[in-house]
C-alpha positions as CSV (number, residue, x, y, z in Angstrom):
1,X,76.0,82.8,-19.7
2,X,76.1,82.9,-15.9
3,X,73.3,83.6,-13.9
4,X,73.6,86.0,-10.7
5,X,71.4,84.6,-7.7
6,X,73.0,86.5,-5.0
7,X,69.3,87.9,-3.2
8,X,68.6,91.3,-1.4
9,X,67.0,92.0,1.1
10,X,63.2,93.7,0.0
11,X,61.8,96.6,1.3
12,X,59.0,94.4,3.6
13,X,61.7,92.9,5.4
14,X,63.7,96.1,6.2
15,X,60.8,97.7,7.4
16,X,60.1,94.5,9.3
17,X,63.3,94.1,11.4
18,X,63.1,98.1,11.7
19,X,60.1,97.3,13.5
20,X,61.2,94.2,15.6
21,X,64.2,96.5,17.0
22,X,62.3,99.7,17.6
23,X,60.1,97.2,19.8
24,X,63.1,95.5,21.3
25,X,65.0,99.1,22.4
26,X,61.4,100.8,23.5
27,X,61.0,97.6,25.7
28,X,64.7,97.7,27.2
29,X,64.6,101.8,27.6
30,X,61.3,101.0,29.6
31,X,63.0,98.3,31.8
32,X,65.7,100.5,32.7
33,X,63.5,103.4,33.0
34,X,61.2,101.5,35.8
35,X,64.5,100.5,37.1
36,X,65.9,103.7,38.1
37,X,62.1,104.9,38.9
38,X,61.6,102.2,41.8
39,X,65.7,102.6,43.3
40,X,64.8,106.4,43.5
41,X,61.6,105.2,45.4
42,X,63.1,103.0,47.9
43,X,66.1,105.5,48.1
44,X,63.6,107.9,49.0
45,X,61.9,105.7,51.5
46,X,65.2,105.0,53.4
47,X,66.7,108.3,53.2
48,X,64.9,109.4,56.7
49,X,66.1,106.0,58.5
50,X,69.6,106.8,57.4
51,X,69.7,110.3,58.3
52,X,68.0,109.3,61.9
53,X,70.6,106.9,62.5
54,X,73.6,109.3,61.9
55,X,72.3,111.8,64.1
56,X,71.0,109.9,67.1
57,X,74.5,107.5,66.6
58,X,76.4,110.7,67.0
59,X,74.4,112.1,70.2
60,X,74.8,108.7,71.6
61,X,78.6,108.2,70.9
62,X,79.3,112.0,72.7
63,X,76.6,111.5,75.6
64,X,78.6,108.3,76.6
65,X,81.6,110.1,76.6
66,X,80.5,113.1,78.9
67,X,82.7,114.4,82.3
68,X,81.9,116.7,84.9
69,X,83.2,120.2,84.4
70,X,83.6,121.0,88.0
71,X,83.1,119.0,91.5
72,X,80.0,121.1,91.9
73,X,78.8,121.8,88.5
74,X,79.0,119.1,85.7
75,X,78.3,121.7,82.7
76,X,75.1,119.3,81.5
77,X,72.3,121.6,80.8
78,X,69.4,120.5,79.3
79,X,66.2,121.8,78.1
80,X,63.3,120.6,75.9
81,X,64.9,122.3,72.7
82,X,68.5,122.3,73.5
83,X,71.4,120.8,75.0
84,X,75.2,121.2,76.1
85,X,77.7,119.2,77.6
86,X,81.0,118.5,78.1
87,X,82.7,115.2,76.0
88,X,85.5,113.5,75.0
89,X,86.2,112.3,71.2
90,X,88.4,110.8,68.7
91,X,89.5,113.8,66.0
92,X,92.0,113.3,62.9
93,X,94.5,116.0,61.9
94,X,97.3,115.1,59.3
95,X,96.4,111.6,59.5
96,X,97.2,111.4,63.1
97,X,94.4,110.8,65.5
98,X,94.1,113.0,68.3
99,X,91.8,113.3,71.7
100,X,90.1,116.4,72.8
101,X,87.8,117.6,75.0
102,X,84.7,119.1,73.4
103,X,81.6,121.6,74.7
104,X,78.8,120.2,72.6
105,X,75.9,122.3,72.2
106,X,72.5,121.3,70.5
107,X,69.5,123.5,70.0
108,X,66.8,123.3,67.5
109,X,64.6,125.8,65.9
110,X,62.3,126.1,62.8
111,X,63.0,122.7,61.0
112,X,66.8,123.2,61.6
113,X,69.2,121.2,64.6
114,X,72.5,123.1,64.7
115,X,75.7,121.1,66.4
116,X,78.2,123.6,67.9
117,X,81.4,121.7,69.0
118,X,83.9,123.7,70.8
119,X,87.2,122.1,71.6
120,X,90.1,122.6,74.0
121,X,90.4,125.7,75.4
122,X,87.8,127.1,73.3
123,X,85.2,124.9,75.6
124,X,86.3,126.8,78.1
125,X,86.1,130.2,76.4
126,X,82.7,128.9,75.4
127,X,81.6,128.0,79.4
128,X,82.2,131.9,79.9
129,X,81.2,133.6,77.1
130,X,80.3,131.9,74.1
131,X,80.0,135.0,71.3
132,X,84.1,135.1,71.6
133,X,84.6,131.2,71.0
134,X,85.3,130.0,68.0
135,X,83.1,126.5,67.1
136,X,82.7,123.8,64.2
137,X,78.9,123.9,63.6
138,X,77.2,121.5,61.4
139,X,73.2,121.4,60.7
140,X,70.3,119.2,60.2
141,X,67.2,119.6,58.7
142,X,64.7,118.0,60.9
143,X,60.5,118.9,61.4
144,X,61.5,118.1,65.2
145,X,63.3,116.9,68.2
146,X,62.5,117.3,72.0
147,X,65.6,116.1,74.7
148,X,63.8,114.7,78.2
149,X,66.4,113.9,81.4
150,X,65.8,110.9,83.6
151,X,65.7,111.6,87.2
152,X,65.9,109.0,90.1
153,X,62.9,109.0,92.9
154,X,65.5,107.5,95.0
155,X,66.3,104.4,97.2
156,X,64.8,101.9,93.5
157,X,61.8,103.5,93.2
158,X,62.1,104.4,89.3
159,X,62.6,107.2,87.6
160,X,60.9,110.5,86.2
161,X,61.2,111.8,82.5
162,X,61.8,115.6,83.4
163,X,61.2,118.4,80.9
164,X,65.0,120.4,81.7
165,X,68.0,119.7,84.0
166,X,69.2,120.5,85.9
167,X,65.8,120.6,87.8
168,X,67.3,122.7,90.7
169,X,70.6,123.5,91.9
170,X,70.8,120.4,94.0
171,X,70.9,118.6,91.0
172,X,74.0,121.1,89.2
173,X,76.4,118.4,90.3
174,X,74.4,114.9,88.9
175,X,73.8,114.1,86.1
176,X,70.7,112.3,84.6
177,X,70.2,108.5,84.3
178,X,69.9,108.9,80.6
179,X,68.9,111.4,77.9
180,X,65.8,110.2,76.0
181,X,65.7,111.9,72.4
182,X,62.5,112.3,70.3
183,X,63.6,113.0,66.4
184,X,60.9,113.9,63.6
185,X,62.4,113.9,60.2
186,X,60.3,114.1,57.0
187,X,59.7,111.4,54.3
188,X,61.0,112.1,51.4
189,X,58.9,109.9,49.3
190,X,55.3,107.8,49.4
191,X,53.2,111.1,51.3
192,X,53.8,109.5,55.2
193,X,54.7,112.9,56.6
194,X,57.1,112.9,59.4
195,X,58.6,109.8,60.7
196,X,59.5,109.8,64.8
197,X,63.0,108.0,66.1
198,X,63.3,107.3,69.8
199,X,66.6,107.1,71.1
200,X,67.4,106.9,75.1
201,X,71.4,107.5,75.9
202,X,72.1,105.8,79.2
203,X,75.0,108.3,81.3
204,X,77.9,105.8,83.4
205,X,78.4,109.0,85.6
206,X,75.3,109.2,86.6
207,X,75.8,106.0,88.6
């Protein structure tokens, strides 16, 4: 008579490796979980630093680019809030890359920076009478941003940071040294408040 001693597992040791797992999968879950917690955290943190650096890159980028509108009037106009000029940049259409002149315009108010880019002839249009132009806006949400205008003293005796320009109508064909820009933007995470960027945007025509 043959003897079967093929063995089972018991009830203890079911429950015991149901155990073992449910500690194993609430201790990976956990893992991940703290994971995705702290990348949120440091996305958070460096949210504001990216943001800053698109903007000010972008005013940069079009401030080195500006021309003079006129012999006697450059079309820079700038005031603690807002800011237009005239620029030149780099646009794609169809895949083909094609230069323009623009008529930027920045002005900020209540937490939001709106960019107003007119191009071609509508720059022009704009110069006149900007309700009838046609622009491509895009918007920022910022808690602040202040433009300042260097000015020369004259014969290397240093410049003044100067609240508008131009200051007078001597100065409607010059333009500044450089454009300093203050930018506030809010954390997002870890309570700091706002977080100022300083950027200042040297001119070659003012030279």
């Amino acid at each position: 008579m043959r003897t079967d001693k093929r063995s089972a597992f018991t009830l203890i040791e079911l429950l015991l490796a149901a155990s073992i797992s449910a500690i194993i999968l609430v201790g990976i879950y956990s893992a991940f979980q703290s994971g995705v917690m702290s990348y949120r955290k440091i996305e958070g943190v460096f949210a504001p630093y990216q943001s800053a650096r698109n903007i000010l890159n972008r005013m940069g980028l079009e401030l080195r680019n500006t021309f003079a509108y006129a012999l006697d009037d450059t079309g820079f106009q700038g005031q603690e809030k807002n800011m237009v000029f005239f620029t030149v940049l780099d646009a794609y259409e169809l895949g083909a890359e094609i230069r323009d002149f623009y008529r930027i315009k920045y002005a900020a108010d209540n937490g939001v920076l709106e960019r107003s880019a007119f191009a071609g002839t509508e720059a022009i249009v704009a110069m006149k009478k900007e309700a009838d132009a046609l622009s491509r806006k895009s918007t920022y949400q910022v808690k602040g941003i202040s433009f300042q205008y260097a000015c020369a003293r004259g014969a290397d005796k240093g410049y003044d940071w100067l609240p508008a320009w131009p200051k007078d109508d001597s100065q409607k064909n010059m333009f500044p040294l450089a454009v300093k820009i203050t930018l506030s933007l809010g954390a997002e995470s870890g309570g700091q408040g706002a977080i100022e960027f300083t950027k200042i945007v040297g001119l070659p025509l003012s030279q």
